[in-house]
mmCIF file as gemmi writes it, N, C-alpha and C atoms, coordinates in Angstrom:
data_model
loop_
_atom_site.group_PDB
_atom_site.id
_atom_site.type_symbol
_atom_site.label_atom_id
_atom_site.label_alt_id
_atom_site.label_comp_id
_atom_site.label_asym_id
_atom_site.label_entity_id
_atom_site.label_seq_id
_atom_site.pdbx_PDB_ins_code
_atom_site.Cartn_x
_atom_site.Cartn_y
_atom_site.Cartn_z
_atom_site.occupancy
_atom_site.B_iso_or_equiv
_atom_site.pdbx_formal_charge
_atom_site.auth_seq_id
_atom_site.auth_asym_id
_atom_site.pdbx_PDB_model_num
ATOM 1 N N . UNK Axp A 1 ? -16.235 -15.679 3.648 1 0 ? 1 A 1
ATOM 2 C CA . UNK Axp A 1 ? -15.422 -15.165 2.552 1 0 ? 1 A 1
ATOM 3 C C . UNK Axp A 1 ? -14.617 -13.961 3.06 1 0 ? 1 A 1
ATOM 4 N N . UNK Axp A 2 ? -13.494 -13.84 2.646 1 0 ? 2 A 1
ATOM 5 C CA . UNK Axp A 2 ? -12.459 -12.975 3.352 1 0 ? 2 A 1
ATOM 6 C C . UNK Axp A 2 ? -13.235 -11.421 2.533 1 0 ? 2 A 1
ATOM 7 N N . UNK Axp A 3 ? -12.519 -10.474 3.351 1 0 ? 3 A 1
ATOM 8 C CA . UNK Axp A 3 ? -12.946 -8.889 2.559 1 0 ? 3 A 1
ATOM 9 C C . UNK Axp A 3 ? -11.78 -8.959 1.716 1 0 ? 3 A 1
ATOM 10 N N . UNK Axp A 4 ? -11.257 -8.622 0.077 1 0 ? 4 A 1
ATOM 11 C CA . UNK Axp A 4 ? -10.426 -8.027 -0.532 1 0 ? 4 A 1
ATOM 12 C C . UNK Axp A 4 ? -9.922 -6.727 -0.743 1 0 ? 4 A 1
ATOM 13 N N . UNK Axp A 5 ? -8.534 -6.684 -0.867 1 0 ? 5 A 1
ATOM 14 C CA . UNK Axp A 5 ? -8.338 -5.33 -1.537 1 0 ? 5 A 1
ATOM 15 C C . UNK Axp A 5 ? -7.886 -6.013 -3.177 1 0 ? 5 A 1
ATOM 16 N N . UNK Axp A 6 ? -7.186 -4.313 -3.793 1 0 ? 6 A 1
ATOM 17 C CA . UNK Axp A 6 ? -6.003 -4.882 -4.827 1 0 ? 6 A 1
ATOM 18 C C . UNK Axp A 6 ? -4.951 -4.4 -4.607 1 0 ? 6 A 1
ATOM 19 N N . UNK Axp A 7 ? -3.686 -5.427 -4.57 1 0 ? 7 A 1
ATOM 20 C CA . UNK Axp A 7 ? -2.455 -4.53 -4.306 1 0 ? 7 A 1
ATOM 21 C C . UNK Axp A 7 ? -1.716 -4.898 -5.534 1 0 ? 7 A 1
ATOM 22 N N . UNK Axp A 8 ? -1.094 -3.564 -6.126 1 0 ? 8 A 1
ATOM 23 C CA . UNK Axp A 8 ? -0.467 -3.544 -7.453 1 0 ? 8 A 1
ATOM 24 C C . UNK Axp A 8 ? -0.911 -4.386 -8.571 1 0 ? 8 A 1
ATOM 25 N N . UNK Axp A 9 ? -2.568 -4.156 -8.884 1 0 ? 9 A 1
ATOM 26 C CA . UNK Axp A 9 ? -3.325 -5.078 -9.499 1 0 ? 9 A 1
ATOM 27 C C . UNK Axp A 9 ? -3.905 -6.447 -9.12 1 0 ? 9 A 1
ATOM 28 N N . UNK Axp A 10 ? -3.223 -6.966 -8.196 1 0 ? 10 A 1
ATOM 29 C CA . UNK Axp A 10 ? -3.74 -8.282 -7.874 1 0 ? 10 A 1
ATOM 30 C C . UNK Axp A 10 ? -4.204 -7.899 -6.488 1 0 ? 10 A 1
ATOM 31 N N . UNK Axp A 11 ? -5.873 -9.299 -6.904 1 0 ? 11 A 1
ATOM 32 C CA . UNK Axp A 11 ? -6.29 -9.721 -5.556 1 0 ? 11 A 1
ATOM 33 C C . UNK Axp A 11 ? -5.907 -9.926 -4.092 1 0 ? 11 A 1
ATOM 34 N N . UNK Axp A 12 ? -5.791 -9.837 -2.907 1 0 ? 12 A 1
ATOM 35 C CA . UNK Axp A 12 ? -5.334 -9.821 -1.791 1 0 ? 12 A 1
ATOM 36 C C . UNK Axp A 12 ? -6.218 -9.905 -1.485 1 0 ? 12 A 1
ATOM 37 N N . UNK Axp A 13 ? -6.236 -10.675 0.267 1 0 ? 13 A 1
ATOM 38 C CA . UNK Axp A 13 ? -7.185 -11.04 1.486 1 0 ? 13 A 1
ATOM 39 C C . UNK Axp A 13 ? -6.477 -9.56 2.215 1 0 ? 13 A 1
ATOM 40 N N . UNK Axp A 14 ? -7.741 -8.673 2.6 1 0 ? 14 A 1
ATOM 41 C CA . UNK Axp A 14 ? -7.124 -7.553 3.611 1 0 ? 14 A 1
ATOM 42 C C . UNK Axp A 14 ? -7.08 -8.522 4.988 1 0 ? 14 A 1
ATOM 43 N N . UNK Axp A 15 ? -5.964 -8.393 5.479 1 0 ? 15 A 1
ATOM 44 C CA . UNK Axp A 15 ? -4.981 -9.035 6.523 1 0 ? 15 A 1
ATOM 45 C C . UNK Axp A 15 ? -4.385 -7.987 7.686 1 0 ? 15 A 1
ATOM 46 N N . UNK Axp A 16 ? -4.339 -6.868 6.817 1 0 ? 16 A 1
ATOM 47 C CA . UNK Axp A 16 ? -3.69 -5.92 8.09 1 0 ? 16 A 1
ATOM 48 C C . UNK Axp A 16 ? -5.03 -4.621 7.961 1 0 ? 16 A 1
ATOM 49 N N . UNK Axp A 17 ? -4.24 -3.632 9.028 1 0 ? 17 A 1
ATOM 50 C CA . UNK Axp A 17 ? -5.488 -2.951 9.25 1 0 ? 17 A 1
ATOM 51 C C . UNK Axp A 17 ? -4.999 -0.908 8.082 1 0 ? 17 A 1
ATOM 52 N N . UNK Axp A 18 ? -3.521 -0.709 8.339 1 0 ? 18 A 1
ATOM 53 C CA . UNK Axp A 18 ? -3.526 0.308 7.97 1 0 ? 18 A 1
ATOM 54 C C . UNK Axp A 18 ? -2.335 -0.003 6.423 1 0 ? 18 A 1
ATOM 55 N N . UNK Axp A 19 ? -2.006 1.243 5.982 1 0 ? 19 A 1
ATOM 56 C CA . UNK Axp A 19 ? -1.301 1.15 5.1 1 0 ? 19 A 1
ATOM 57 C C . UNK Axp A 19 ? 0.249 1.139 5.123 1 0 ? 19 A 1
ATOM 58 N N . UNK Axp A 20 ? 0.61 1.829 6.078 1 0 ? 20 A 1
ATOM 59 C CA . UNK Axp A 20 ? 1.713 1.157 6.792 1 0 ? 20 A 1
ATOM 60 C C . UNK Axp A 20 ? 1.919 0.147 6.965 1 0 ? 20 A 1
ATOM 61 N N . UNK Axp A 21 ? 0.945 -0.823 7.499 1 0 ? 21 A 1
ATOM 62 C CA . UNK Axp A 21 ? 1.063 -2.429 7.97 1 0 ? 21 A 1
ATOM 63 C C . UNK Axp A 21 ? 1.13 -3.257 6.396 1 0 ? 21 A 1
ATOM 64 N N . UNK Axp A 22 ? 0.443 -2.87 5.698 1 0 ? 22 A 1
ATOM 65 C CA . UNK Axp A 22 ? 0.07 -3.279 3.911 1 0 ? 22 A 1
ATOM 66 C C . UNK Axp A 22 ? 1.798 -3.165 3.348 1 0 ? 22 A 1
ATOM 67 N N . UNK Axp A 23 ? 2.245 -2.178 3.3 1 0 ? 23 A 1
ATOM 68 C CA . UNK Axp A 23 ? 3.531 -1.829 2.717 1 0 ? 23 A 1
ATOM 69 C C . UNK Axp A 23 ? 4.342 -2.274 3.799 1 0 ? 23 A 1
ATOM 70 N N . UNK Axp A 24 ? 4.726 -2.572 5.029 1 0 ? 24 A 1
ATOM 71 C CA . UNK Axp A 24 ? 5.585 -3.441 5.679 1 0 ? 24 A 1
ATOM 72 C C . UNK Axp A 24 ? 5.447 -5.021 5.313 1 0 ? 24 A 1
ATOM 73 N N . UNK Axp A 25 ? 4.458 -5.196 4.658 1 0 ? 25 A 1
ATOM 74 C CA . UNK Axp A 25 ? 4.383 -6.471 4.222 1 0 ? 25 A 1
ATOM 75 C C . UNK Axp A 25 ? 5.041 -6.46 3.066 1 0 ? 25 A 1
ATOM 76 N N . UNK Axp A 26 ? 5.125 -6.108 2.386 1 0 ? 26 A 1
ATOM 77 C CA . UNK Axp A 26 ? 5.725 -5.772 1.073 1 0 ? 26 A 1
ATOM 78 C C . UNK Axp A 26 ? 7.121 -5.288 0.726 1 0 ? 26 A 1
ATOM 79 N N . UNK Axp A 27 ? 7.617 -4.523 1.335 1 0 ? 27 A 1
ATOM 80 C CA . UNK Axp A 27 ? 8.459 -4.01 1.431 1 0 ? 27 A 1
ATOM 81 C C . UNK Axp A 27 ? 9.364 -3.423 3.16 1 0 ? 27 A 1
ATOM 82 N N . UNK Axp A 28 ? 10.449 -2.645 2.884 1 0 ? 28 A 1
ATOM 83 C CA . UNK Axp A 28 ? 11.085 -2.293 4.062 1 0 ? 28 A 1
ATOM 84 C C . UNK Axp A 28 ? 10.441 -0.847 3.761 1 0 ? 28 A 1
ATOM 85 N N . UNK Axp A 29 ? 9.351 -0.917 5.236 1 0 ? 29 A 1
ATOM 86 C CA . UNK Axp A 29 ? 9.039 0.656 5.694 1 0 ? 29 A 1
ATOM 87 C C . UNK Axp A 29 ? 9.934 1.85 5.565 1 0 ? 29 A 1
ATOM 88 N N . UNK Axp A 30 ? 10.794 1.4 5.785 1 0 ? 30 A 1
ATOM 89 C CA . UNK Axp A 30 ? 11.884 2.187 6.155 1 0 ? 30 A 1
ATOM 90 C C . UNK Axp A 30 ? 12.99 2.548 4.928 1 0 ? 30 A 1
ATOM 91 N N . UNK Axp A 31 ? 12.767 2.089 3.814 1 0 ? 31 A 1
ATOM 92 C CA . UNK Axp A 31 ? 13.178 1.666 2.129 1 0 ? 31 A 1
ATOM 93 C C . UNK Axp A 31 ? 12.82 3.271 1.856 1 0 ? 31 A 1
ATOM 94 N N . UNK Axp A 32 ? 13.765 4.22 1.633 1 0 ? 32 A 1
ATOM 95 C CA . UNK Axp A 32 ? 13.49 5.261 0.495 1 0 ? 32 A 1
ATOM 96 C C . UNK Axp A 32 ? 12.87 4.584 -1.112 1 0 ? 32 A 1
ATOM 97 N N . UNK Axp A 33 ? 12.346 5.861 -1.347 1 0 ? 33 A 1
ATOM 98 C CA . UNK Axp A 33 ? 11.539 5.749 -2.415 1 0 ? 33 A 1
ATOM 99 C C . UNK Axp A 33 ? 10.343 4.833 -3.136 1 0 ? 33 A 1
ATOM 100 N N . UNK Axp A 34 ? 9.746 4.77 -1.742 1 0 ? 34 A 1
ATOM 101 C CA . UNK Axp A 34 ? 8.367 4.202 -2.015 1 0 ? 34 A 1
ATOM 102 C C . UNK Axp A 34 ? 7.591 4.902 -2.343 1 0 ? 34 A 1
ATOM 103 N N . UNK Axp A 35 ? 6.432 4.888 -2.91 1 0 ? 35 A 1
ATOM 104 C CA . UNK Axp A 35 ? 5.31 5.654 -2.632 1 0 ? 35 A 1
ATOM 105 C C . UNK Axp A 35 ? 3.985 4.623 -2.968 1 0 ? 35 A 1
ATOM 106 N N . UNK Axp A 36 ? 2.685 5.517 -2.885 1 0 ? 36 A 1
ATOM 107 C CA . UNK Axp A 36 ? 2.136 4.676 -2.546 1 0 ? 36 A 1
ATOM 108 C C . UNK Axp A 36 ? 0.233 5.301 -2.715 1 0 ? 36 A 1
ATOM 109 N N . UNK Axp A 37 ? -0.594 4.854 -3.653 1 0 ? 37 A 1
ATOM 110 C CA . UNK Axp A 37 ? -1.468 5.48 -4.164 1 0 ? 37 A 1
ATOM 111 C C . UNK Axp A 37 ? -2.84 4.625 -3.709 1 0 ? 37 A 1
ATOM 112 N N . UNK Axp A 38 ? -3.506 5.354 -3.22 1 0 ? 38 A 1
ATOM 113 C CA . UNK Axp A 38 ? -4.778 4.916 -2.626 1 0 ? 38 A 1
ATOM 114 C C . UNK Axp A 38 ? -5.914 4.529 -3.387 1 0 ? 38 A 1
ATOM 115 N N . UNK Axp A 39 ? -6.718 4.054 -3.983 1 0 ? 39 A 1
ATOM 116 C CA . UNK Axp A 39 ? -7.502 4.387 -4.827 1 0 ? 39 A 1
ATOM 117 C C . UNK Axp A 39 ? -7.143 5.714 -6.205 1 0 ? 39 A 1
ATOM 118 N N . UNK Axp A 40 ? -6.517 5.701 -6.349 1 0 ? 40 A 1
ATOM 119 C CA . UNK Axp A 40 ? -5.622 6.411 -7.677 1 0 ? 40 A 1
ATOM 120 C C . UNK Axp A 40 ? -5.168 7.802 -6.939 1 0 ? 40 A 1
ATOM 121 N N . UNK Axp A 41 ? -4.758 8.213 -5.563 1 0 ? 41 A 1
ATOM 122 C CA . UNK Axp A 41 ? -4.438 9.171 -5.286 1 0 ? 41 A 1
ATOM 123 C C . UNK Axp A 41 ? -3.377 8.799 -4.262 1 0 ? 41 A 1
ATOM 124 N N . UNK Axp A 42 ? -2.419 9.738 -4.335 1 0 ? 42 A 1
ATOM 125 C CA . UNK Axp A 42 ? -0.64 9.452 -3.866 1 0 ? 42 A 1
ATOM 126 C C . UNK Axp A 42 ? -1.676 10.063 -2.33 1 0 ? 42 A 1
ATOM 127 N N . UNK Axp A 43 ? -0.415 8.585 -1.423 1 0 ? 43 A 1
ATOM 128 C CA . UNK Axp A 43 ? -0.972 9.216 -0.025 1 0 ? 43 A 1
ATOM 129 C C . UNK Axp A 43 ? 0.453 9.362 0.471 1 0 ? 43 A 1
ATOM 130 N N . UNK Axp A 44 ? 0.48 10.38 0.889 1 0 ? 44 A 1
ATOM 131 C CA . UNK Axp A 44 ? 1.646 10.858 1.54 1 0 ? 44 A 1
ATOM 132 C C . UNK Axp A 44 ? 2.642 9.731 2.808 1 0 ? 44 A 1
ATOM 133 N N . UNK Axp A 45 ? 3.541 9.589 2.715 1 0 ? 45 A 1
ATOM 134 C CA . UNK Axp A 45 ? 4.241 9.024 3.797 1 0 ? 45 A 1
ATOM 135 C C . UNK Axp A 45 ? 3.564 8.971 5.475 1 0 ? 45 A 1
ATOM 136 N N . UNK Axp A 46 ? 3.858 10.282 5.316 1 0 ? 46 A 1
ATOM 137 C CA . UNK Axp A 46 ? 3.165 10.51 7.298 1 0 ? 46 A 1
ATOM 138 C C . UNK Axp A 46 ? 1.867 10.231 7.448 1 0 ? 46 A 1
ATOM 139 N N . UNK Axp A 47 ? 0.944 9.796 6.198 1 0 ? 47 A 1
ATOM 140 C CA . UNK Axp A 47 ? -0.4 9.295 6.34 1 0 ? 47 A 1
ATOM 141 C C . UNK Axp A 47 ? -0.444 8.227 6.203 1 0 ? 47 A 1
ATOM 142 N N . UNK Axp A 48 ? 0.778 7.607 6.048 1 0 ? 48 A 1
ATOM 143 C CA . UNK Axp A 48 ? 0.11 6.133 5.848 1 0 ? 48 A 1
ATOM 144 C C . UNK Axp A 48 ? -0.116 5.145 7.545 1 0 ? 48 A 1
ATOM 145 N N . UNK Axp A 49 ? 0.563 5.643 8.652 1 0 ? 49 A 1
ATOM 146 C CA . UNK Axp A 49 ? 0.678 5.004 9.84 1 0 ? 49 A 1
ATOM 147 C C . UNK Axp A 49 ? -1.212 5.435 10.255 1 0 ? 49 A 1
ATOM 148 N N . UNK Axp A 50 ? -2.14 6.041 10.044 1 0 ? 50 A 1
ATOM 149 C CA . UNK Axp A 50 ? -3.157 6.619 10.308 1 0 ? 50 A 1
ATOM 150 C C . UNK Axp A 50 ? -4.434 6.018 9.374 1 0 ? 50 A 1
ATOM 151 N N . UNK Axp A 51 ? -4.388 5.474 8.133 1 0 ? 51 A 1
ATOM 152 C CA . UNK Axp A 51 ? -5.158 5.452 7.062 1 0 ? 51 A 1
ATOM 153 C C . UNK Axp A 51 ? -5.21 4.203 6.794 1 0 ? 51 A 1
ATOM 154 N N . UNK Axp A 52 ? -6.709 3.979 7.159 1 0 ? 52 A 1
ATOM 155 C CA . UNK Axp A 52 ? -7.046 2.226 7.478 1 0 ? 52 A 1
ATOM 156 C C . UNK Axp A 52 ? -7.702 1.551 6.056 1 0 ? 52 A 1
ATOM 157 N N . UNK Axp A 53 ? -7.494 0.958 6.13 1 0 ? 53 A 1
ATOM 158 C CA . UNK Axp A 53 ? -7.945 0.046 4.85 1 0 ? 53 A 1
ATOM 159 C C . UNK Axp A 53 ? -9.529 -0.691 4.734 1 0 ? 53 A 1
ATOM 160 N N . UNK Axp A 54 ? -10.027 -0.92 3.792 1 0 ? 54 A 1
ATOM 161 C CA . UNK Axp A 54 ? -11.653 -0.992 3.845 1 0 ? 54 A 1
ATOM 162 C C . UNK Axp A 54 ? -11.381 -1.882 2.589 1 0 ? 54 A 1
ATOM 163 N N . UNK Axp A 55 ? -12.081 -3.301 2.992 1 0 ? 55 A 1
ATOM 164 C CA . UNK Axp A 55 ? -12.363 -3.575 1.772 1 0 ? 55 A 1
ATOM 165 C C . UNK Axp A 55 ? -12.726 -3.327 0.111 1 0 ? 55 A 1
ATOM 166 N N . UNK Axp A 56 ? -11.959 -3.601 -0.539 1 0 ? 56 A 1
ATOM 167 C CA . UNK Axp A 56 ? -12.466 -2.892 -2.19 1 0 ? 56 A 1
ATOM 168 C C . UNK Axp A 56 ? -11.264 -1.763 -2.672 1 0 ? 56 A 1
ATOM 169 N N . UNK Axp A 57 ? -10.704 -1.282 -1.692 1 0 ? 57 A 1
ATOM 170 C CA . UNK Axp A 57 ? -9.84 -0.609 -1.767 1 0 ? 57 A 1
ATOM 171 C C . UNK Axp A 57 ? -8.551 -0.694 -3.515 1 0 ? 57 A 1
ATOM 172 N N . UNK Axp A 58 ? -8.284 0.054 -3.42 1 0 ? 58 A 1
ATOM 173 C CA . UNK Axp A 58 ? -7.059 -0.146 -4.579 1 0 ? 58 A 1
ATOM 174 C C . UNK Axp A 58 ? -5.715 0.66 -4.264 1 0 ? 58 A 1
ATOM 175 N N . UNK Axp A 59 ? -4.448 -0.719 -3.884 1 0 ? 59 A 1
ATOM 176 C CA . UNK Axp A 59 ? -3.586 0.027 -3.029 1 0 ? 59 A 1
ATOM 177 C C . UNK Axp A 59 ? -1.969 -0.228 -4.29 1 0 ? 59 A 1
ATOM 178 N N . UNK Axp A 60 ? -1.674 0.794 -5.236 1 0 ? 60 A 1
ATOM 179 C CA . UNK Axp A 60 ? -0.244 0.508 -5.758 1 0 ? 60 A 1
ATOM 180 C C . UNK Axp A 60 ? 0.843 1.296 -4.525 1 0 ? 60 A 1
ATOM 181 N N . UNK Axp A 61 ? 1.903 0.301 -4.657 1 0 ? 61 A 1
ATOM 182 C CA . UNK Axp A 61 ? 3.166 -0.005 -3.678 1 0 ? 61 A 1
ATOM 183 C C . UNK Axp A 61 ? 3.839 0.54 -4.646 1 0 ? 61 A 1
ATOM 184 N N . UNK Axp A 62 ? 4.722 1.361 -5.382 1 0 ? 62 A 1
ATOM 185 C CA . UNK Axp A 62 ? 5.739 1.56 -6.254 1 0 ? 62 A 1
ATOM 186 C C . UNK Axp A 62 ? 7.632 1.87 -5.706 1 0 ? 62 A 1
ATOM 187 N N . UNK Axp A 63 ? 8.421 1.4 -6.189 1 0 ? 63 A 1
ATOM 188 C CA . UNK Axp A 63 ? 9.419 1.874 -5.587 1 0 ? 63 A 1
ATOM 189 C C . UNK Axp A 63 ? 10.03 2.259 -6.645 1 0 ? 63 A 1
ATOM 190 N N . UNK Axp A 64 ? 10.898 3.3 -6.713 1 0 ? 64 A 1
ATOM 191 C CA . UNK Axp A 64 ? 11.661 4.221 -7.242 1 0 ? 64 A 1
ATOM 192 C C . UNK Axp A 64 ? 13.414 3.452 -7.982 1 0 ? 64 A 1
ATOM 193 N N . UNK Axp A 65 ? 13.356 3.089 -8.888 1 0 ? 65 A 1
ATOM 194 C CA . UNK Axp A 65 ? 14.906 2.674 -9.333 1 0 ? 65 A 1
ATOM 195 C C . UNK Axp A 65 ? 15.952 3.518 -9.94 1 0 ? 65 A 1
ATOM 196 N N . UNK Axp A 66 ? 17.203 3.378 -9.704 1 0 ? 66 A 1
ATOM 197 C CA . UNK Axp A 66 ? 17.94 4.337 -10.645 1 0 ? 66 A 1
ATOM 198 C C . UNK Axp A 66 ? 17.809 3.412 -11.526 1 0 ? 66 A 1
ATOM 199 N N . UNK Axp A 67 ? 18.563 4.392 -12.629 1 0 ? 67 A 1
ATOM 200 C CA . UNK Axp A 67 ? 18.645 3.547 -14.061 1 0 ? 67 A 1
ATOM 201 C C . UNK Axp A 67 ? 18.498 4.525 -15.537 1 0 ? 67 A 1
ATOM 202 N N . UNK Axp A 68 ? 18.91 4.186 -16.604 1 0 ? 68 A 1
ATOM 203 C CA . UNK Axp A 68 ? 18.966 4.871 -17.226 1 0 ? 68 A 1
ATOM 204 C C . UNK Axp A 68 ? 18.087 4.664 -18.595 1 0 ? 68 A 1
């Protein structure tokens, strides 16, 4: 049986190892206005290339829209 996380509420097979690798799946790394909350706490940009993922985890991806 695979280990899970949740990404933006739904189930996922953890597949990659850090959170960087999680949000390159998802999105362009490189995309202003992401952010990105660990278990309910904002992890900073420059932490995400460092901060490995563990099964059970709870990972929201959010990106930023204009709009009115």
């Amino acid at each position: 049986m695979p280990e899970l996380i949740r990404v933006n509420g739904e189930e996922a097979a953890l597949e990659v190892a850090t959170v960087a690798e999680l949000v390159a799946s998802h999105v362009a790394v490189e995309a202003r206005g992401i952010a990105v909350a660990l278990n309910g706490a904002v992890l900073p940009r420059a932490k995400w290339p460092e901060t490995r993922l563990t099964a059970g985890d709870r990972v929201e991806i959010v990106r930023a829209r204009q709009g009115g």
